[in-house]
N, C-alpha and C positions, 0 to 999 in steps of 0.2 A: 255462905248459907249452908247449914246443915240439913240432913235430910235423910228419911227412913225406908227412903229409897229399893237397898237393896234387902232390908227385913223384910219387906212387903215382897218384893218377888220372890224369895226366897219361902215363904209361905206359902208359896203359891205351886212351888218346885218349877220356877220358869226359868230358862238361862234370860241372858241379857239379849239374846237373837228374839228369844220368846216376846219379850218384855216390849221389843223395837216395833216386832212386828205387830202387835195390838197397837201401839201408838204412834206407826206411821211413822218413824226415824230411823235413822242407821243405828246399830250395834253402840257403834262406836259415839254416839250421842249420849246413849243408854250410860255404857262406863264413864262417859264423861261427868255427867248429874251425878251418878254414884259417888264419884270419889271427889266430888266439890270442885274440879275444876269448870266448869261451866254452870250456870245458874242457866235455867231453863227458861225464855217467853215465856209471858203470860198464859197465851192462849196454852202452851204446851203442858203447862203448870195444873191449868183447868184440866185437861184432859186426862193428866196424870189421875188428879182427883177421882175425879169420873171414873176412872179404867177402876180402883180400890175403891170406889164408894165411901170416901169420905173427907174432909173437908180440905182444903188446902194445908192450913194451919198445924194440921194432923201429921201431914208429910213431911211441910219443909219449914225449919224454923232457921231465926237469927243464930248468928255465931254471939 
């Protein structure tokens, strides 16, 4: 799964500690989603949403 992950914090000026700490994970969860080794839970996914305001579909797309 692909994802726009790290554009969005980046526009944000957040590191990945930043980025954790809003959504309640480790760092290292953070760079995981980023770089496509881990696909994120559902619920985690929701929240990601939530945290950017806008829809799932928006963040993370099929390969």
């Amino acid at each position: 799964m692909k994802n726009r992950l790290k554009v969005l914090r980046a526009e944000r000026n957040w590191s990945q500690a930043d980025l954790a700490e809003h959504l309640k994970v480790s760092r290292q969860s953070v760079n995981a989603i980023e770089t496509g080794k881990y696909d994120p839970s559902l619920p985690l996914a929701f929240r990601i949403a939530d945290l950017f305001d806008m829809p799932i579909e928006d963040i993370f797309q099929r390969d």
